[in-house]
C-alpha positions in Angstrom: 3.0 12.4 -22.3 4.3 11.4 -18.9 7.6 8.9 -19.6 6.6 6.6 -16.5 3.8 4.3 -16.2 3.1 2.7 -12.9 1.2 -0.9 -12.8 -0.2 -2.1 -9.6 -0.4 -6.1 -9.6 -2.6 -7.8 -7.2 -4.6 -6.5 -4.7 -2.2 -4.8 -2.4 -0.8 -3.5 -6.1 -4.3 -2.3 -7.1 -5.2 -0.5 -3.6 -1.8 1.3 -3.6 -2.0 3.0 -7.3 -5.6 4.1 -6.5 -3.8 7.0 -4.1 -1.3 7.3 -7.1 -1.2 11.3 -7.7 -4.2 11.5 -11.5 -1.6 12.8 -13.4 0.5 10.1 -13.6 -0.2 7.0 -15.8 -1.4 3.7 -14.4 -2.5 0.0 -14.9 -4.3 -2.3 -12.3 -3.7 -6.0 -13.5 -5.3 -9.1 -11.6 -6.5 -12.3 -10.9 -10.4 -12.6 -11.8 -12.6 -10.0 -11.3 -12.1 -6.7 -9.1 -13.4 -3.8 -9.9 -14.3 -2.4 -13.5 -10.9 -0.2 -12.8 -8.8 -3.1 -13.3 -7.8 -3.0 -17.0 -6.3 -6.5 -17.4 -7.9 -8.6 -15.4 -6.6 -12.0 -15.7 -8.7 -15.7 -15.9 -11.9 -15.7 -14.9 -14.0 -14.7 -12.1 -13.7 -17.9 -10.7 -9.9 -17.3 -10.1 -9.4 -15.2 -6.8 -6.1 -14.7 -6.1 -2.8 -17.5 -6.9 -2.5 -18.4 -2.7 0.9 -18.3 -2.9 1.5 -19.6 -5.9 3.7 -17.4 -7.9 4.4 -20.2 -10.8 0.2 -19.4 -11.4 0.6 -15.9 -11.2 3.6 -15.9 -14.0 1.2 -18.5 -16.3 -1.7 -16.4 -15.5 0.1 -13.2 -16.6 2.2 -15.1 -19.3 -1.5 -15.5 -21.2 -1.7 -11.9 -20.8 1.7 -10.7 -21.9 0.9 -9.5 -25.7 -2.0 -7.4 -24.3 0.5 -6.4 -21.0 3.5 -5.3 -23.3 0.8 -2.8 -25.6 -0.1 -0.9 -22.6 3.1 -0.2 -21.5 4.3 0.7 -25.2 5.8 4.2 -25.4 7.2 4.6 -21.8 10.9 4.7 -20.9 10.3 3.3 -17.2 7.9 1.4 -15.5 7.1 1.2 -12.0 5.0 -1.7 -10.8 4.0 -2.1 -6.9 3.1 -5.4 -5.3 2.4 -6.8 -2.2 4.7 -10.3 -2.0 3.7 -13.6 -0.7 0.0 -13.7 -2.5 1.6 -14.7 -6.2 0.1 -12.3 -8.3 2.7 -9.6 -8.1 5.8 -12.0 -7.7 4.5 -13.8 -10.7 3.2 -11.0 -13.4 6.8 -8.6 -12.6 9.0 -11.0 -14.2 6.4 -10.6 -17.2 6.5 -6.8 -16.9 10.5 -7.2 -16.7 10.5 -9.0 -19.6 8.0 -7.0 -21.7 10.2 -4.2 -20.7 13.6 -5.3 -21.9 11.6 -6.0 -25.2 10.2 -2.7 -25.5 14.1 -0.8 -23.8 12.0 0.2 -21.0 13.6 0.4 -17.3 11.6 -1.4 -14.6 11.7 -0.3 -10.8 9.7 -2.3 -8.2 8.4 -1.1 -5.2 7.2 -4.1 -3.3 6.4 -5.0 0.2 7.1 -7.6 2.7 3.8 -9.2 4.9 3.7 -9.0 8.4 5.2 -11.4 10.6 1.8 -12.7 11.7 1.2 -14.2 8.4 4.4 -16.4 8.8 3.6 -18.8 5.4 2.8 -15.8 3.5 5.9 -13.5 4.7 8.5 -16.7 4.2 7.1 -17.1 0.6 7.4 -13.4 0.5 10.9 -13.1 1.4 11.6 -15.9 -1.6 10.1 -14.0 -4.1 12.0 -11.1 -3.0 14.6 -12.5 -4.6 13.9 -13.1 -7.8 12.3 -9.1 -8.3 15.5 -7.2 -7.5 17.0 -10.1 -9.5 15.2 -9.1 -13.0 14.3 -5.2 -11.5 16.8 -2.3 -12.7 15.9 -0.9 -9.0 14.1 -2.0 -6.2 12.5 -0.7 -3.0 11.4 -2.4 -0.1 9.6 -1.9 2.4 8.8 -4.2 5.1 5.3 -3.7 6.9 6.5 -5.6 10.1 8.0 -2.2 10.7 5.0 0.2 10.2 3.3 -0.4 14.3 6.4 1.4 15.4 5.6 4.4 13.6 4.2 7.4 14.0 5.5 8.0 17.9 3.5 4.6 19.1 1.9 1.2 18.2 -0.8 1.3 15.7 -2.8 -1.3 14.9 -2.6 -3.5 12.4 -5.1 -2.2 10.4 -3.9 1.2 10.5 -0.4 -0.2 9.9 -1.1 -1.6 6.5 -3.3 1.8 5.3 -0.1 3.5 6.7 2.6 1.6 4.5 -0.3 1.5 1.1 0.2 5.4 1.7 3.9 5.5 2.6 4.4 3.4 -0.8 2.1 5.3 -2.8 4.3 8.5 -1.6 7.6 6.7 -2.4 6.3 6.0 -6.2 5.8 9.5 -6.4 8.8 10.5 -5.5 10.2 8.4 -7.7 8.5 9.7 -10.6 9.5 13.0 -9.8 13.3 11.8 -9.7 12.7 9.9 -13.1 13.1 13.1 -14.8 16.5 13.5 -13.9 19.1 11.8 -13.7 17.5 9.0 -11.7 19.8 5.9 -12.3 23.1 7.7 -11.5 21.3 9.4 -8.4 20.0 6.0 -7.0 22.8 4.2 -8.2 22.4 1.1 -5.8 20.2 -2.0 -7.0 17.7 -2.0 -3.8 16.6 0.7 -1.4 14.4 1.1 1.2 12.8 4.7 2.7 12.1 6.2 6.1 9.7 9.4 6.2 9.5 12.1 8.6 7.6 15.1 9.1 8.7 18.7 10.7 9.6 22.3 10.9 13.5 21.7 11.3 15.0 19.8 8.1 18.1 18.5 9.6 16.3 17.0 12.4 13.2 15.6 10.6 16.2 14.0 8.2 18.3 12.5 11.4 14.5 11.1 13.0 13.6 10.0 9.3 16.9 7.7 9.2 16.1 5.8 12.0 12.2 5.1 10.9 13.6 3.0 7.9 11.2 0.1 6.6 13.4 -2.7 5.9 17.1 -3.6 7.6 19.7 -1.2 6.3 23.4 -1.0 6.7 24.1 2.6 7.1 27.5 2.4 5.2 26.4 0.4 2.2 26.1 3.8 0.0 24.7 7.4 -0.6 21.2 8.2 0.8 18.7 10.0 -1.4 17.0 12.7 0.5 14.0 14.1 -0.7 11.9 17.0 0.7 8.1 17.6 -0.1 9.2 21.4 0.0 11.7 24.3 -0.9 15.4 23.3 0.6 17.6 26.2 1.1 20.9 26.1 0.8 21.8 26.4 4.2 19.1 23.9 4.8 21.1 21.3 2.5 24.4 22.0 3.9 23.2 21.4 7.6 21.3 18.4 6.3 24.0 16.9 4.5 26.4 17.4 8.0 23.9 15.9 10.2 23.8 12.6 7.8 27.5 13.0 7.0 28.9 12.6 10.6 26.2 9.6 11.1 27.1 7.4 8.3 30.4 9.0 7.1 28.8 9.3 3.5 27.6 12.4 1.6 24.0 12.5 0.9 22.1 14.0 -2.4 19.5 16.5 -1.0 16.7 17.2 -3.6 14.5 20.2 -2.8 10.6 19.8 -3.5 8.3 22.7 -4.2 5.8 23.1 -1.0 6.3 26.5 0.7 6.2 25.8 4.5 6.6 22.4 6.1 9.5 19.4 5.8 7.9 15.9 4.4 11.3 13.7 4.1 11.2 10.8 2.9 14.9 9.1 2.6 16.1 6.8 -0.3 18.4 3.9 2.1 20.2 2.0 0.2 20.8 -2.0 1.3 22.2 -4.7 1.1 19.8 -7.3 0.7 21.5 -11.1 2.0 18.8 -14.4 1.4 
């Protein structure tokens, strides 16, 4: 039996651990009804969403928490993904946080940050931010304001958010994958955020990853986690490591995937997060 389970909250949650590799554990919670997929689907069908309101989404959630704390019985971590600013993710994690101090369980949160253009929902967003790497033993941001600069060129906003939902659904698992080591000591900051390149030549694809990162990072503030979607050699690591060495002055930890041809990066940034 896997040791993670990975709970999408809300809507942006929900859409997010769809893509979530079938082997891994998951749980959709939400407001009212979406889907027969959602397991805990919380009020009624007349409830759409909190609007903001992440003292509704807790309450909401709170009603829930006995049923909540079964499912995630008998893992040692939880992951759950949100998208900020709507309520229902800011409001059911510190539920899930709670249910999984009860149970021993660690939590990380892997939560985004709207776009700009939805200024309310973005401020609100930013709030709430607080409180999760408050009661989260890690977090991991990622701020989709960032995602129209990627790829080589402006993308739409559309394909913006469809490109972060997949970005986060990769970081998750990543994360599970690292969960069966010695995670906590590895990512030993409190919040991270990633940057994800793609290309033949590992120590290049690294040095173009770093400066693709999706939320403000301070390049001294610790170790980055580099992880590869395929075999690293270990000349490959050494050459890596020197490239990220002489940029930031710190030694990264390079862990090798299991692909045969290609270089998928995707880099573990750790920041400092200031209100």
């Amino acid at each position: 039996m896997s040791r993670t389970l990975v709970i999408g909250c809300g809507g942006a949650g929900c859409n997010t651990v769809t893509r979530i590799d079938g082997n891994i554990p998951i749980l959709k919670m939400n407001t009212g009804s979406h889907g027969s997929d959602v397991k805990i689907s919380m009020a009624d069908s007349n409830v759409e969403g909190c609007r903001g309101d992440s003292d509704l989404g807790w309450a909401l959630a709170f009603d829930y928490k006995d049923e909540i704390k079964k499912e995630m019985e008998g893992y040692k971590n939880i992951i759950v993904t949100a998208g900020l600013g709507g309520g229902t993710g800011s409001g059911a994690i510190p539920v899930i946080s709670e249910c999984a101090r009860e149970l021993g369980s660690k939590l990380i949160s892997v939560v985004s940050i709207p776009m700009s253009f939805e200024k309310e929902r973005r401020t609100r967003a930013i709030l709430q931010m607080e409180k999760v790497i408050e009661i989260s033993d890690r977090t991991v941001l990622f701020d989709i304001d960032r995602m129209p600069t990627m790829g080589g060129g402006p993308l739409k906003i559309s394909d913006a958010i469809r490109s972060a939902d997949e970005m986060m659904k990769e970081a998750i698992e990543r994360v599970v994958n690292m969960l069966d080591g010695p995670f906590f000591s590895t990512l030993s900051k409190n919040v991270y955020t990633v940057a994800y390149s793609a290309g033949e030549d590992p120590s290049r694809t690294a040095l173009i990853a770093m400066d693709l990162c999706l939320f403000e990072t301070d390049p001294g503030r610790g170790k980055i986690i580099v992880t590869s979607d395929s075999v690293i050699s270990g000349s490959e690591e050494d050459m890596i490591s020197g490239s990220i060495c002489d940029r930031t002055g710190i030694m990264p930890e390079v862990i090798s995937g299991r692909e045969t041809s290609g270089h998928g990066m995707m880099l573990f940034i750790p920041i400092s997060y200031r209100a």
